[in-house]
Residue, then its C-alpha position, 0 to 999 in steps of 0.5 A: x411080417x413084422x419090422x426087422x427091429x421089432x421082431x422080438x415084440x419090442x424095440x431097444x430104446x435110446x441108451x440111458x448110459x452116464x457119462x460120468x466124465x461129464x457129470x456135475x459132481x460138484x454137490x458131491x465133493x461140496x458135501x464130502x468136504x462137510x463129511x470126508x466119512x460120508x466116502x466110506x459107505x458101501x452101500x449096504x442098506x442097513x440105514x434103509x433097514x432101519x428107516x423111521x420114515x416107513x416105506x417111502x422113507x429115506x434111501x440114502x442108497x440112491x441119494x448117495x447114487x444120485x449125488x456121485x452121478x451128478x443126478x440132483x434134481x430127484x435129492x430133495x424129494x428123496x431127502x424130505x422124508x428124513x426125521x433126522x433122528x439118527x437110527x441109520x447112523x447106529x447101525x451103519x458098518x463104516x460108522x458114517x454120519x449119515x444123520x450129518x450127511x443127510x443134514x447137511x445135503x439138505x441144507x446144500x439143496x437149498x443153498x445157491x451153488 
């Protein structure tokens, strides 16, 4: 007969919950101060759509995710990618910057905090 917590043929591992109380968002209001527009995004995809860099191109979703939770350490390798040539700021809906907000994230990235 098999364990009690395994009686489904797995476990639940630990819980990867946030806490976002005490998440560094510190890059986050830095790079807001640089951009306020940057608040505006909604998280649509229609830069990811539009990305020049191919699959393994920019996504600015998740960079935009990353940066709110605190989460810095995977920025600058989803950030390299990035041509910065500017079709993701056309057809963004909210008319963020996203060509100046990904600038300035990578400058940031190397800057010390």
């Amino acid at each position: 007969m098999k364990p009690a917590n395994d009686k489904w043929g797995f476990r639940a591992e630990g819980s990867e919950q946030i806490n976002l109380d005490k998440a560094d968002s510190s890059l986050y209001r830095r790079l807001l101060n640089r951009e306020p527009g940057f608040a505006a995004c909604l998280f649509c995809g229609s830069c990811r759509a539009t990305c020049t860099s191919g699959n393994e191109g920019m996504n600015f979703r998740l960079a935009h995710l990353l940066l709110q939770r605190g989460e810095t350490a995977r920025l600058k390798s989803l950030t390299d990618p990035c041509l910065l040539c500017g079709k993701c700021t056309l057809v963004c809906p909210r008319n963020v910057n996203i060509r100046a907000v990904v600038y300035n994230l990578k400058i940031m990235l190397h800057e010390p905090f």
